[in-house]
C-alpha positions as CSV (number, residue, x, y, z in Angstrom):
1,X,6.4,-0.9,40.2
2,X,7.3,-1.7,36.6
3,X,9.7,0.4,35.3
4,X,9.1,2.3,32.0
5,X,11.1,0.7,29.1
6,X,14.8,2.5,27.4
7,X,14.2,4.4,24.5
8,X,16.1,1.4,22.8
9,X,13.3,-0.5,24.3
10,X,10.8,1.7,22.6
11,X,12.4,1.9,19.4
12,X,13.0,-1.8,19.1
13,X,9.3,-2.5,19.8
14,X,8.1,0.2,17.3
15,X,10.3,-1.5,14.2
16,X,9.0,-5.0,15.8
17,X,5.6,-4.3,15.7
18,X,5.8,-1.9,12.3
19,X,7.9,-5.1,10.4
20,X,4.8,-7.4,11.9
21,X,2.0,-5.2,10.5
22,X,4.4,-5.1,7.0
23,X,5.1,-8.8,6.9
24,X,1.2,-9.8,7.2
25,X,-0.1,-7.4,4.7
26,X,2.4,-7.7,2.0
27,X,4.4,-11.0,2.8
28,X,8.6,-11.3,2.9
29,X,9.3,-10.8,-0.9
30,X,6.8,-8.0,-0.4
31,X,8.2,-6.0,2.6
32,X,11.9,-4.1,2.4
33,X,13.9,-3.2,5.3
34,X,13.8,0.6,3.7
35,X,10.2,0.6,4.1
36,X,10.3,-0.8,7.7
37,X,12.5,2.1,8.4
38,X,10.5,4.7,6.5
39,X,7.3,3.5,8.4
40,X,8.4,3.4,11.5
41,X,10.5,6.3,11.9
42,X,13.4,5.1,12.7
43,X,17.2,5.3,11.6
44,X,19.0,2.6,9.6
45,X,21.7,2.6,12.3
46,X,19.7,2.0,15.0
47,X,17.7,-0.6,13.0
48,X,20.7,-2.6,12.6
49,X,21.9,-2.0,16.1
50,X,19.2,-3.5,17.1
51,X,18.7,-6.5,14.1
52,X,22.8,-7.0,13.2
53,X,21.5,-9.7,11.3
54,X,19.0,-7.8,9.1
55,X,15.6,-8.9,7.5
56,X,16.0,-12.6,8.5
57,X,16.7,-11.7,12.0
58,X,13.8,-8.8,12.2
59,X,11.5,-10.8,10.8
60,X,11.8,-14.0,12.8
61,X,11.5,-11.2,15.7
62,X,8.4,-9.8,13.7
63,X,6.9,-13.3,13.7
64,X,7.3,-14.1,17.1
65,X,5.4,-11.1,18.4
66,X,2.3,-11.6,15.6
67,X,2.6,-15.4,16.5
68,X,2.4,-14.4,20.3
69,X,-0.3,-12.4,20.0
70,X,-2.4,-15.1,18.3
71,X,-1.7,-17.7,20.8
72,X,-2.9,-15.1,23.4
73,X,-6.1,-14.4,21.8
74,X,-6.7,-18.2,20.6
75,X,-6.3,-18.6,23.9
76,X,-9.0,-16.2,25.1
77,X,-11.4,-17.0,22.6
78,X,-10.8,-21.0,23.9
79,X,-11.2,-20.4,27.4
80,X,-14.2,-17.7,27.1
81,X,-16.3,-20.7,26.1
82,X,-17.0,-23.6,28.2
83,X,-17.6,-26.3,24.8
84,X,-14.8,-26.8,22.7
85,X,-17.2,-26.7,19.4
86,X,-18.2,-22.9,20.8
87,X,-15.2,-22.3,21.2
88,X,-13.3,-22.9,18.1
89,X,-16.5,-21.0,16.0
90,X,-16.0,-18.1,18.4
91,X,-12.7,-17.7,17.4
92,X,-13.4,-18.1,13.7
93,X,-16.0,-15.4,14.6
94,X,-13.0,-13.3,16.2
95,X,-10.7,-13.0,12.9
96,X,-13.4,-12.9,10.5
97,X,-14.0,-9.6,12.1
98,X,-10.3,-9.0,12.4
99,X,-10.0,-9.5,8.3
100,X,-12.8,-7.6,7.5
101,X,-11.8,-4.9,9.5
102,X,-8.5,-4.5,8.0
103,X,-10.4,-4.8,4.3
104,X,-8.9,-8.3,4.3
105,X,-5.3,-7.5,4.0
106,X,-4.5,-8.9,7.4
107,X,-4.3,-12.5,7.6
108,X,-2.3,-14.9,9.6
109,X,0.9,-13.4,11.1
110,X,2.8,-16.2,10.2
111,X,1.3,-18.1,6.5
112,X,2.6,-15.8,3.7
113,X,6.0,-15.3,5.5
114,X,6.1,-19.2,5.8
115,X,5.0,-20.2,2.4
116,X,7.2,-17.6,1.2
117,X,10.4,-17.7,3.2
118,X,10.5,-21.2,5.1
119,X,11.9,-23.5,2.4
120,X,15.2,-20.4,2.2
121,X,15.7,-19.7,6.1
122,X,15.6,-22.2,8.7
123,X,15.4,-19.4,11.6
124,X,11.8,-18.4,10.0
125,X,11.2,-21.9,9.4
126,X,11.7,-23.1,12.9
127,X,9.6,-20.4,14.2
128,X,6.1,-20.8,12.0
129,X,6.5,-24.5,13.0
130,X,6.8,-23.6,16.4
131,X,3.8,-21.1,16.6
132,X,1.4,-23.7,14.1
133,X,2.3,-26.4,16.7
134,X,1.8,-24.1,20.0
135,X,-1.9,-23.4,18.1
136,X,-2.5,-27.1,17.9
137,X,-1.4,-28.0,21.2
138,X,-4.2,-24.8,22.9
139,X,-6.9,-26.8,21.0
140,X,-5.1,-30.0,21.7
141,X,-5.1,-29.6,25.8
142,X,-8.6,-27.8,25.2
143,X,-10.0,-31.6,23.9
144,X,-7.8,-33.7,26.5
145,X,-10.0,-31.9,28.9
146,X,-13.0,-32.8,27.5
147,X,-11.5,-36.7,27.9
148,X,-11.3,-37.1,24.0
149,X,-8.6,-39.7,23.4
150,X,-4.9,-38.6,22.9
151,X,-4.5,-39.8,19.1
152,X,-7.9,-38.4,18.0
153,X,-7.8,-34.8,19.9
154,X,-4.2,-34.3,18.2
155,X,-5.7,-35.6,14.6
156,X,-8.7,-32.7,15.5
157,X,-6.1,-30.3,16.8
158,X,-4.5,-30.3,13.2
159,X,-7.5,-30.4,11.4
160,X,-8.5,-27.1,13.7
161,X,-5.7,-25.2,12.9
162,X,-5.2,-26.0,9.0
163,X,-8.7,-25.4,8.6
164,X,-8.6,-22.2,9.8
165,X,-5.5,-21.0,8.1
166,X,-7.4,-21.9,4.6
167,X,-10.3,-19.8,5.4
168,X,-8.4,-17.5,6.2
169,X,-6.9,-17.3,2.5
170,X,-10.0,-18.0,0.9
171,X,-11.3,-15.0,2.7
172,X,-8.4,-12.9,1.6
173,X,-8.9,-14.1,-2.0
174,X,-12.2,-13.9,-1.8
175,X,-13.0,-10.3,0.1
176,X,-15.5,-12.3,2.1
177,X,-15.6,-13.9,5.7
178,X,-18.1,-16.6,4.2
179,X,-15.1,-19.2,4.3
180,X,-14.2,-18.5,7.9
181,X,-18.1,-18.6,9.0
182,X,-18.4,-22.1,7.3
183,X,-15.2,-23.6,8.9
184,X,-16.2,-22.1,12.0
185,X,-19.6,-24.1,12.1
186,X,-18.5,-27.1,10.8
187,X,-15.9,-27.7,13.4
188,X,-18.5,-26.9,15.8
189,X,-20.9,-29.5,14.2
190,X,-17.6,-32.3,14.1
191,X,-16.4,-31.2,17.6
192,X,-19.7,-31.7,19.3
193,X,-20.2,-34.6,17.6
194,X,-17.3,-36.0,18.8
195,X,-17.9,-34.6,22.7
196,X,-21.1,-36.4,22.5
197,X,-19.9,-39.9,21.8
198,X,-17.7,-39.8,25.1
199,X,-21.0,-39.3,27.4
């Protein structure tokens, strides 16, 4: 039997996942640690007991749990469909609903932060490079299964994952999943394409 997590436990998570929320909508610049502790409840002590090394530290913690969460659900959306091309629109499918439902200001957990904050801390740098790689390799192993050619499913693998990062900013600019839709279909269109060719 699992045992129920510390209070610690609980508060930890709650400023985690309340600083995750905060950094998606709004961005590094955007997102103070007073407002963290404001939302979520908590007290400045034990929001510094916890994160000793303050906004960096919380928010590479922050990014690993949205970055998490997307892996698992990039994941699910790969392995609910049994061709790749399916696949990849499904998950387009996936967060275009995601955005709209949060009247598009929740994107990727990880692009503002990175654009913003990656060139000034190499902690939040090393962790949006992890995640954007772990994204390409799902899509990456998905294609090696398929017995597309190493060189080529890694050269798709990128082009999966940087093409849905721009829709997903064009559909935040835009207030529209159109972007997202149109990636989704074309990358089914390329993918089976390129599935056919190795019959």
């Amino acid at each position: 039997m699992t045992a129920s997590p510390s209070k610690g436990e609980r508060i930890k998570a709650r400023v985690i996942r309340t600083a995750s929320n905060l950094l998606q909508r709004q961005g590094y610049n955007g997102t103070g640690l007073s407002q963290i502790i404001r939302e979520s409840a908590t007290p400045k002590g034990s929001l510094y007991f916890h994160f000793p090394g303050g906004k960096e530290e919380l928010a590479v913690a922050a990014l690993i749990a949205g970055g998490t969460e997307i892996s698992n659900k990039l994941h699910e959306h790969i392995t609910a469909e049994t061709e790749p091309g399916h696949a990849i629109e499904f998950a387009c499918a996936a967060l275009a609903e995601e955005l709209s439902t949060s009247n598009y200001e929740k994107g990727c957990p990880l692009a503002t932060v990175a654009l913003e904050a990656a060139s000034r801390s190499e902690p939040i740098r090393e962790v949006c490079a992890s995640y954007f790689q772990g994204w390409q390799d799902i899509v990456y192993q998905m294609l090696l299964s398929r017995n597309v050619e190493p060189v080529q499913a890694g050269e798709l693998a990128t082009l999966a994952v940087a093409s849905l990062e721009g829709a997903i900013l064009l559909c935040r600019a835009n207030h529209n999943t159109e972007p997202l839709e149109r990636v989704g279909r074309q990358l089914r269109i390329l993918l089976d394409s390129t599935l056919a060719q190795k019959k």
